[in-house]
KOLGU-4560 file (N, C-alpha, C; in nm, 3 decimals, padded with zeros to 5 digits):
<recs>
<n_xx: 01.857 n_yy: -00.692 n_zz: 02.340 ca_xx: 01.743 ca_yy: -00.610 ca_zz: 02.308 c_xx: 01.622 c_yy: -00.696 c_zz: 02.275 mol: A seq: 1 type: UNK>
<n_xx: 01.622 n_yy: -00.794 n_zz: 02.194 ca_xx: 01.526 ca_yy: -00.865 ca_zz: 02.124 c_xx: 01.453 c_yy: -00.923 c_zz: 02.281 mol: A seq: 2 type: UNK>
<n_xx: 01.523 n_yy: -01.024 n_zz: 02.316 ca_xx: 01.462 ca_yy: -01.081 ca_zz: 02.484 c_xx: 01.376 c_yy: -00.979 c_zz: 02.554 mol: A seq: 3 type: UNK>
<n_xx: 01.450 n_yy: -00.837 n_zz: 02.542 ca_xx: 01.341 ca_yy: -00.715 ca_zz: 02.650 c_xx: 01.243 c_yy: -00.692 c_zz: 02.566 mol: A seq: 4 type: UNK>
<n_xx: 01.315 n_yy: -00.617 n_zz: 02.488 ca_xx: 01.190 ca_yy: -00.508 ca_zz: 02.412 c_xx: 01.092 c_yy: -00.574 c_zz: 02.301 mol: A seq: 5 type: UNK>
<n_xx: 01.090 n_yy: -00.684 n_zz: 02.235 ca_xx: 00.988 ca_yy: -00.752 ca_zz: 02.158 c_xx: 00.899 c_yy: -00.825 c_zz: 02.199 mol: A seq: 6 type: UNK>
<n_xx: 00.895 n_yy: -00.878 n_zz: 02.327 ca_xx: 00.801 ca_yy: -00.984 ca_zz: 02.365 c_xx: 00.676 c_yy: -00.863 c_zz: 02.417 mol: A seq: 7 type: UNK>
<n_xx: 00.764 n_yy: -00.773 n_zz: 02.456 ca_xx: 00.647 ca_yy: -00.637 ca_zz: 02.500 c_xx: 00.534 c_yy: -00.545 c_zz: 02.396 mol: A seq: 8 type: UNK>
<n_xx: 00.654 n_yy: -00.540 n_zz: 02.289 ca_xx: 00.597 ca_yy: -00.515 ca_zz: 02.205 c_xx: 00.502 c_yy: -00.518 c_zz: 02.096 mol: A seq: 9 type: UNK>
<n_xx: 00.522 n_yy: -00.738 n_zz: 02.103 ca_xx: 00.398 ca_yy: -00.796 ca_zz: 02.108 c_xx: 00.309 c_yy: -00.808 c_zz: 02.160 mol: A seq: 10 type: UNK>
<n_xx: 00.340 n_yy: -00.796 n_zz: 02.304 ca_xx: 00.197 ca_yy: -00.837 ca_zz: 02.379 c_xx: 00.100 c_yy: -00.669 c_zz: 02.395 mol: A seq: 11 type: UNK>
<n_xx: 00.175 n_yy: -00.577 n_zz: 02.362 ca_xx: 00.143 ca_yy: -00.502 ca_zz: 02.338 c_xx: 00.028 c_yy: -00.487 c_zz: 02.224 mol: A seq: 12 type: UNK>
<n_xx: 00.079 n_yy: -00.500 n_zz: 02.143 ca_xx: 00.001 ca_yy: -00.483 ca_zz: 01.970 c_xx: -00.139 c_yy: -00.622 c_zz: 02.057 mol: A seq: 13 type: UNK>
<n_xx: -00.081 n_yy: -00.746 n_zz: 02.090 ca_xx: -00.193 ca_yy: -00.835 ca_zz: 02.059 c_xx: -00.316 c_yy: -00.780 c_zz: 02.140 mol: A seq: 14 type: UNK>
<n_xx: -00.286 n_yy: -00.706 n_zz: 02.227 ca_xx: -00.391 ca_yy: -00.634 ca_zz: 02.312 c_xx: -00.470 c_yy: -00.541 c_zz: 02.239 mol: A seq: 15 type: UNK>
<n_xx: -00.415 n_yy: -00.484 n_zz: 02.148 ca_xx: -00.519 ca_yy: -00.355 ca_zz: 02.073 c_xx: -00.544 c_yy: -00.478 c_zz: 01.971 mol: A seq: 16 type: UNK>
<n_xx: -00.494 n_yy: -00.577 n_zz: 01.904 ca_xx: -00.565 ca_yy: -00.622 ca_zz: 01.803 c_xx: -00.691 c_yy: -00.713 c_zz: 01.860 mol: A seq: 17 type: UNK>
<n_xx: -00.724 n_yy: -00.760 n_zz: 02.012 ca_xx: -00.764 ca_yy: -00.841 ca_zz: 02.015 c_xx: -00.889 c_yy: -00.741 c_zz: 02.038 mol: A seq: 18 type: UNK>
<n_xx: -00.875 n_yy: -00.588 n_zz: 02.074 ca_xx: -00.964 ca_yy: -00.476 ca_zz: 02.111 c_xx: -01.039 c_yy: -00.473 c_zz: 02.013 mol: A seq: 19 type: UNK>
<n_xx: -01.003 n_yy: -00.425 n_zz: 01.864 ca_xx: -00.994 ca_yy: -00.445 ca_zz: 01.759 c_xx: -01.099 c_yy: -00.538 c_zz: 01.647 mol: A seq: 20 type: UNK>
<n_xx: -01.070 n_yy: -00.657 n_zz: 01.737 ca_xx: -01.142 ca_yy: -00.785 ca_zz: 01.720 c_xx: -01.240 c_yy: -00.819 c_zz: 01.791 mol: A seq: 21 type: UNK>
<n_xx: -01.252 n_yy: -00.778 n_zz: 01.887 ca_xx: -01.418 ca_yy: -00.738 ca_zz: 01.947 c_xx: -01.470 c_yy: -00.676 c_zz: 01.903 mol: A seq: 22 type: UNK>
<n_xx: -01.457 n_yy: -00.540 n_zz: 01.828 ca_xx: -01.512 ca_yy: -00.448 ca_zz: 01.799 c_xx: -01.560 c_yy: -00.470 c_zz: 01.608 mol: A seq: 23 type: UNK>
<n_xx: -01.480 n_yy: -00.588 n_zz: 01.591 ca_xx: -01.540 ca_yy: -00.606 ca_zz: 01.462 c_xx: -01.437 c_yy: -00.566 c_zz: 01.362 mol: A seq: 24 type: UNK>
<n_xx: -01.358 n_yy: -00.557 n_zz: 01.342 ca_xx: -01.261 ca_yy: -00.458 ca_zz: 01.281 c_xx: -01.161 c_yy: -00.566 c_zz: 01.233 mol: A seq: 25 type: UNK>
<n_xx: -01.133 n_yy: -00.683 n_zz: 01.267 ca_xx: -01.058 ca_yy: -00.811 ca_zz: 01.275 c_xx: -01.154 c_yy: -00.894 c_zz: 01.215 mol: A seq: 26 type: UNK>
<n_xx: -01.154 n_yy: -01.005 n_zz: 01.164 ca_xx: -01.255 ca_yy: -01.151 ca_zz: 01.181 c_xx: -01.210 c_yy: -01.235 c_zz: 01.268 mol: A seq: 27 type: UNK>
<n_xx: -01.297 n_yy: -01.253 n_zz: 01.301 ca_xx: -01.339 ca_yy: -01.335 ca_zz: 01.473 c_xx: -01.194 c_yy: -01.430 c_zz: 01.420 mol: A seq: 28 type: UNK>
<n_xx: -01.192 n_yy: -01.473 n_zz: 01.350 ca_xx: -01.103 ca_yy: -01.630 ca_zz: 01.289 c_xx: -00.973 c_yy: -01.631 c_zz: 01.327 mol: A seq: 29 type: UNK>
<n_xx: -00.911 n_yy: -01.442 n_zz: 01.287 ca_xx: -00.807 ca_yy: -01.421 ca_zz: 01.325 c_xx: -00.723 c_yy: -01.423 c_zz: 01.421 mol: A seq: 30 type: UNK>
<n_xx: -00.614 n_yy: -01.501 n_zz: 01.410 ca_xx: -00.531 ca_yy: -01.501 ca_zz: 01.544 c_xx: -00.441 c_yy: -01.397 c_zz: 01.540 mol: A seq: 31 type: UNK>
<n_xx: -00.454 n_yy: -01.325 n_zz: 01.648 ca_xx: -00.426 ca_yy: -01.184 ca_zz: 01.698 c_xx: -00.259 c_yy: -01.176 c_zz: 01.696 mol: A seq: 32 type: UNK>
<n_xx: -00.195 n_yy: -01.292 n_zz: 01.764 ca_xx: -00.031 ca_yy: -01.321 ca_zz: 01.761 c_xx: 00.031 c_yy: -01.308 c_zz: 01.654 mol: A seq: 33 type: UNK>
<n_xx: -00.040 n_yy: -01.370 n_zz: 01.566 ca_xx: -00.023 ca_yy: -01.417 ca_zz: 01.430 c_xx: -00.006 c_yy: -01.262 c_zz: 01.351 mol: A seq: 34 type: UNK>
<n_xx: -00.094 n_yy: -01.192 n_zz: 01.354 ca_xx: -00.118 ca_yy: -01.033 ca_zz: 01.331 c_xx: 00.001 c_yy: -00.970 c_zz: 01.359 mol: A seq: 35 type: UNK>
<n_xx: 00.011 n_yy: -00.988 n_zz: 01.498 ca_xx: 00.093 ca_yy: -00.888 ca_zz: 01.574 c_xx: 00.220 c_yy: -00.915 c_zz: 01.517 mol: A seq: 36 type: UNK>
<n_xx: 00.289 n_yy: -01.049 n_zz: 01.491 ca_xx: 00.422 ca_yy: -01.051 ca_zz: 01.435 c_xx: 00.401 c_yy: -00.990 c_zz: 01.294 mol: A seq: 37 type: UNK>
<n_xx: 00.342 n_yy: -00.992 n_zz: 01.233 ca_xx: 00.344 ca_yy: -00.983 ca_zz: 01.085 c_xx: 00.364 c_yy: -00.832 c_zz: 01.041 mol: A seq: 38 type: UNK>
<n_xx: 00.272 n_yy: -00.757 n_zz: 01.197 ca_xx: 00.306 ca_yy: -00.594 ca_zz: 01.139 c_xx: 00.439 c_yy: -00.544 c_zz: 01.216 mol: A seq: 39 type: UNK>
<n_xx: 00.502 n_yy: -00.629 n_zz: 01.295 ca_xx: 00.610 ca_yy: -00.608 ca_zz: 01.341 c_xx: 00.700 c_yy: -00.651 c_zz: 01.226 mol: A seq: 40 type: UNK>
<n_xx: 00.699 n_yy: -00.690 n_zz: 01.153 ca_xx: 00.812 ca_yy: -00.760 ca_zz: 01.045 c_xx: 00.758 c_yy: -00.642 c_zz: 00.977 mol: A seq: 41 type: UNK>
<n_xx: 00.677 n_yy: -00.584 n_zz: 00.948 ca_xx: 00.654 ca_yy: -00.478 ca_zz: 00.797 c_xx: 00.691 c_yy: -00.342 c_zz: 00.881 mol: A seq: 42 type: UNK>
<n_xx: 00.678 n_yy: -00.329 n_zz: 01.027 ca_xx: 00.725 ca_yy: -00.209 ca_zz: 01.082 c_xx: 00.884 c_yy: -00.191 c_zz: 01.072 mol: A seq: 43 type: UNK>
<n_xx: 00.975 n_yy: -00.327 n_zz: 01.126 ca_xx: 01.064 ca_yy: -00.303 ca_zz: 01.138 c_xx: 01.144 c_yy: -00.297 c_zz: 00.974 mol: A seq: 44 type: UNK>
<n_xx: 01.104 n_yy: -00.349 n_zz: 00.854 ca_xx: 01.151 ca_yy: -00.306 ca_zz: 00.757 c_xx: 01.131 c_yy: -00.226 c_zz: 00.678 mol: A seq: 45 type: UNK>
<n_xx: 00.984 n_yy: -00.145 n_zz: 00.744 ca_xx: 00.989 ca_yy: 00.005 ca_zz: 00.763 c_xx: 01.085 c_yy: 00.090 c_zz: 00.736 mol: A seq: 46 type: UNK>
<n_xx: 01.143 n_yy: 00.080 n_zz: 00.893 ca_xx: 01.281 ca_yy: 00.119 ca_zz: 00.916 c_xx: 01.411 c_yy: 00.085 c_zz: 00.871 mol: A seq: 47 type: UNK>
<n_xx: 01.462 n_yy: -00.033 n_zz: 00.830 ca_xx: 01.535 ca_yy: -00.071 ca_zz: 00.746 c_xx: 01.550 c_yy: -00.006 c_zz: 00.643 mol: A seq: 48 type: UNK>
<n_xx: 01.423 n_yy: -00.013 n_zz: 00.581 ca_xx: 01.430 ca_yy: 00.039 ca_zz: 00.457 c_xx: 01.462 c_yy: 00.166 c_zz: 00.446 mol: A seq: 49 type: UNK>
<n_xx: 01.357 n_yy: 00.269 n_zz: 00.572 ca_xx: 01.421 ca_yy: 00.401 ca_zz: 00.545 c_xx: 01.562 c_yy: 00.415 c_zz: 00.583 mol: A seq: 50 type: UNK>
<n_xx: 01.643 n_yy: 00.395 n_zz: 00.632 ca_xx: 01.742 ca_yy: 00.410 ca_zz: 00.753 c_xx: 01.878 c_yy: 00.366 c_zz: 00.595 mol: A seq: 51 type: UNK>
<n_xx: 01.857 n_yy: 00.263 n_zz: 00.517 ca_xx: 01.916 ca_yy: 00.240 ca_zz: 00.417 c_xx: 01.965 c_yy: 00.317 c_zz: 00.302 mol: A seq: 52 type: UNK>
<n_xx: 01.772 n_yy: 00.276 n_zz: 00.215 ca_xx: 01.767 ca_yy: 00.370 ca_zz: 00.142 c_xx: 01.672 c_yy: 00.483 c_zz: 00.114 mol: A seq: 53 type: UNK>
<n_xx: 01.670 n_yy: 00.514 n_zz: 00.212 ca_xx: 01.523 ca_yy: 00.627 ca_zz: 00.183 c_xx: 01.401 c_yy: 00.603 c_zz: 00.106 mol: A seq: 54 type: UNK>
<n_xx: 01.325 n_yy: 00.687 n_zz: 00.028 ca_xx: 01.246 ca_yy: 00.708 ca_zz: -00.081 c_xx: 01.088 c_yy: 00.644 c_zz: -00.020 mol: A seq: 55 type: UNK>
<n_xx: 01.107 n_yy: 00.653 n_zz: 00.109 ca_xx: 00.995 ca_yy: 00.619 ca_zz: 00.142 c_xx: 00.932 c_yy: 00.703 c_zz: 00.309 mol: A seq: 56 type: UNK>
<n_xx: 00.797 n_yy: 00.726 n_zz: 00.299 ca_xx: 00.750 ca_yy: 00.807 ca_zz: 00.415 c_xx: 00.643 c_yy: 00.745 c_zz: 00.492 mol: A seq: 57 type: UNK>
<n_xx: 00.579 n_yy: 00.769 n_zz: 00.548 ca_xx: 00.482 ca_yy: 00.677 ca_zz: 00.673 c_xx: 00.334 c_yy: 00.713 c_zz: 00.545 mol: A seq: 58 type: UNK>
<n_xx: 00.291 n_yy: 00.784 n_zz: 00.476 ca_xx: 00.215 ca_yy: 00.811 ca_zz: 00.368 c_xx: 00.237 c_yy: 00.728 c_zz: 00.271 mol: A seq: 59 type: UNK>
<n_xx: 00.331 n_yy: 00.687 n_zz: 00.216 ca_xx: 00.378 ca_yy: 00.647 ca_zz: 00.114 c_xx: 00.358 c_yy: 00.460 c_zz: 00.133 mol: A seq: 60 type: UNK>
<n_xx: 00.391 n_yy: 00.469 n_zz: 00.274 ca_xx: 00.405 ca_yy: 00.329 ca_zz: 00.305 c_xx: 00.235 c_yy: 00.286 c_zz: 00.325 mol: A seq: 61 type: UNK>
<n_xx: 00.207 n_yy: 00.358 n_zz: 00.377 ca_xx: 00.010 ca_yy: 00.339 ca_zz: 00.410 c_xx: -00.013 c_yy: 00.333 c_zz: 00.308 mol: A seq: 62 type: UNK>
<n_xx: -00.048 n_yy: 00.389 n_zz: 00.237 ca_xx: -00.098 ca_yy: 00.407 ca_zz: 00.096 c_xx: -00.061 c_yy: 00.247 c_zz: 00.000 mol: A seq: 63 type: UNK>
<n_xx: 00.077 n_yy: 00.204 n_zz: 00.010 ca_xx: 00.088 ca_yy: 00.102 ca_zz: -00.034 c_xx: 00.073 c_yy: -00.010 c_zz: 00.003 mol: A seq: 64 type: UNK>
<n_xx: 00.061 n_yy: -00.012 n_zz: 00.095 ca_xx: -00.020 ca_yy: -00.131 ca_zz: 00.200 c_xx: -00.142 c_yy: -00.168 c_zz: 00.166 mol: A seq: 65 type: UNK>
<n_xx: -00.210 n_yy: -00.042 n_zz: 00.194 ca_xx: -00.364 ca_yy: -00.030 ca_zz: 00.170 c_xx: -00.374 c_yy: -00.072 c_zz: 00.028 mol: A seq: 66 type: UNK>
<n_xx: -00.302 n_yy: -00.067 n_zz: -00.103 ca_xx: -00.362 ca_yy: -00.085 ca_zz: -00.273 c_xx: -00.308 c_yy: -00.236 c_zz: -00.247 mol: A seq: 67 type: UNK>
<n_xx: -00.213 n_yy: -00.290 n_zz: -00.121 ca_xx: -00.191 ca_yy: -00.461 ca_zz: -00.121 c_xx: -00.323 c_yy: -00.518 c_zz: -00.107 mol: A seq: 68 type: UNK>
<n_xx: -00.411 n_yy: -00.447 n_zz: 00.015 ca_xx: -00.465 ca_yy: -00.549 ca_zz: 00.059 c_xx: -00.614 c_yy: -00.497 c_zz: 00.022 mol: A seq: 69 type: UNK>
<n_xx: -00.650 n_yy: -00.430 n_zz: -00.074 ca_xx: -00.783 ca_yy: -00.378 ca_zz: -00.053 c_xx: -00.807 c_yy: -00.394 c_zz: -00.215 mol: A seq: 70 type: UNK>
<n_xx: -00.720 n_yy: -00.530 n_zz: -00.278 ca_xx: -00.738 ca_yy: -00.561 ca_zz: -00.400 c_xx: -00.755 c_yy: -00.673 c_zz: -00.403 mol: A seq: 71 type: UNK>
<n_xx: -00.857 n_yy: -00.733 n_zz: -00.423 ca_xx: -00.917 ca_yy: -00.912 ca_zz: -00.412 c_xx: -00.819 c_yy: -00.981 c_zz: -00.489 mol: A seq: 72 type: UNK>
<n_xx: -00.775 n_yy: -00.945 n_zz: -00.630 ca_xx: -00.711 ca_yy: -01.012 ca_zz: -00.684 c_xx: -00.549 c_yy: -01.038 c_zz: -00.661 mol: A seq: 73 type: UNK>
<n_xx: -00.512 n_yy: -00.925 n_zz: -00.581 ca_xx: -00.408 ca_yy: -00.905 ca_zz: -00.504 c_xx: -00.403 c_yy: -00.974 c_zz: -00.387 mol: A seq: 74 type: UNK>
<n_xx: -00.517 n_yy: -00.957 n_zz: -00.342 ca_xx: -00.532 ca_yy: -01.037 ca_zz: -00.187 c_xx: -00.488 c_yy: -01.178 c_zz: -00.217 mol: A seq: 75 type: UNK>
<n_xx: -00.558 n_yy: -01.238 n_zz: -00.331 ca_xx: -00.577 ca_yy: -01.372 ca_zz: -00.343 c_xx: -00.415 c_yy: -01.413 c_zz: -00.381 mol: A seq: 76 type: UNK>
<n_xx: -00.344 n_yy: -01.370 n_zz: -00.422 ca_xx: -00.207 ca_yy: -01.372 ca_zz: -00.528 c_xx: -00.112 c_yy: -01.375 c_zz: -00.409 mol: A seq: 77 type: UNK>
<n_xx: -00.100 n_yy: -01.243 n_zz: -00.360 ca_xx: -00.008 ca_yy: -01.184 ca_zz: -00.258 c_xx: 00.004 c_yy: -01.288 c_zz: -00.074 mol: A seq: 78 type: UNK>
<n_xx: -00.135 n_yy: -01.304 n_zz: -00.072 ca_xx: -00.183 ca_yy: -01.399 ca_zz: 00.073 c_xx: -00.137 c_yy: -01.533 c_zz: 00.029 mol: A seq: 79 type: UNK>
<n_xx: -00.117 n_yy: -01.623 n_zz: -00.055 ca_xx: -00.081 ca_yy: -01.719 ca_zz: -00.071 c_xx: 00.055 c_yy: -01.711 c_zz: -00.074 mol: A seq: 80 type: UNK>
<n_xx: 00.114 n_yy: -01.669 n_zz: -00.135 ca_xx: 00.303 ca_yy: -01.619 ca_zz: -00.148 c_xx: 00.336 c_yy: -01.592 c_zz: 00.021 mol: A seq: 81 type: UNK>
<n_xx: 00.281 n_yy: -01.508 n_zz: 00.085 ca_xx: 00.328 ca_yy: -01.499 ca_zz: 00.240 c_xx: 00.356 c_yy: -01.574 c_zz: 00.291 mol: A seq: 82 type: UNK>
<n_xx: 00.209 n_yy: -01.671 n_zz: 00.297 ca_xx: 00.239 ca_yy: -01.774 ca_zz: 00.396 c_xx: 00.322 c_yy: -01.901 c_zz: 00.356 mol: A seq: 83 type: UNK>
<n_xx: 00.343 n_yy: -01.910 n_zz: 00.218 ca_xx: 00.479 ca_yy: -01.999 ca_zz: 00.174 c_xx: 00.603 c_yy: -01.946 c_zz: 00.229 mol: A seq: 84 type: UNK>
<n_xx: 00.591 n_yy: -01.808 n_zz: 00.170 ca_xx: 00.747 ca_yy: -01.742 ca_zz: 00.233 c_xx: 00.767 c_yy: -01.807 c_zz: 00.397 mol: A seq: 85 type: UNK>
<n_xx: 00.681 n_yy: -01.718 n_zz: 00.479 ca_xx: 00.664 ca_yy: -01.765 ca_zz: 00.633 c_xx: 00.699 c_yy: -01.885 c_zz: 00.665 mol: A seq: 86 type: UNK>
<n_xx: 00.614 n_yy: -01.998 n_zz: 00.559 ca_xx: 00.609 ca_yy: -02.112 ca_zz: 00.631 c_xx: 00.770 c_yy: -02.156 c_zz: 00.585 mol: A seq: 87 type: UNK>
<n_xx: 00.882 n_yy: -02.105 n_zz: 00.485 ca_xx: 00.957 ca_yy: -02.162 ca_zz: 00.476 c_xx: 01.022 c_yy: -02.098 c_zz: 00.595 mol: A seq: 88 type: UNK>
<n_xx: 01.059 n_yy: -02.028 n_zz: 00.611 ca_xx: 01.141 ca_yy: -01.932 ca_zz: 00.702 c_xx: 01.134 c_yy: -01.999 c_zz: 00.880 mol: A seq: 89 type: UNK>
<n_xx: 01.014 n_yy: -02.074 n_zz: 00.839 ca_xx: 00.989 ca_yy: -02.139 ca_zz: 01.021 c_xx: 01.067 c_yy: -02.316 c_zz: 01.027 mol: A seq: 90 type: UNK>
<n_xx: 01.057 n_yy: -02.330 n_zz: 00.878 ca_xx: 01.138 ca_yy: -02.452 ca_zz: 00.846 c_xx: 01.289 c_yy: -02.466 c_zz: 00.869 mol: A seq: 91 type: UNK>
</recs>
């Protein structure tokens, strides 16, 4: 599955993000790939999560996304921790 259906699914997403990113909606800076995996890792544990243990809805999940990233002091806290996590995980 992973070989078919993910490489599509990326190149998929990187196409609307790069749309996205013309249109201003992105910063120019951003690498679009980079994007595209990252909401694929929060989509698919999405599903994990619901499929597990419930207690969560496509509202519920927006909503908490949005108070992650639309808090400077959060931004600043939370964006540094990622890309440690990430960068260990590629190690």
């Amino acid at each position: 599955m992973r070989e078919a259906v993910l490489p599509g699914i990326i190149s998929a997403t990187i196409s609307r993000l790069l749309t996205w990113q013309k249109r201003g909606d992105i910063r120019s800076e951003a690498k679009p790939a980079n994007i595209a995996k990252v909401m694929l890792s929060f989509f698919l544990g999405y599903v994990v999560q619901s499929a597990m243990i419930g207690g969560i809805n496509p509202d519920t999940a927006a909503k908490g996304f949005e108070g992650i990233i639309s808090s400077q002091l959060g931004l600043r806290r939370w964006s540094r921790k990622y890309v440690l996590f990430f960068q260990n995980l590629a190690d």
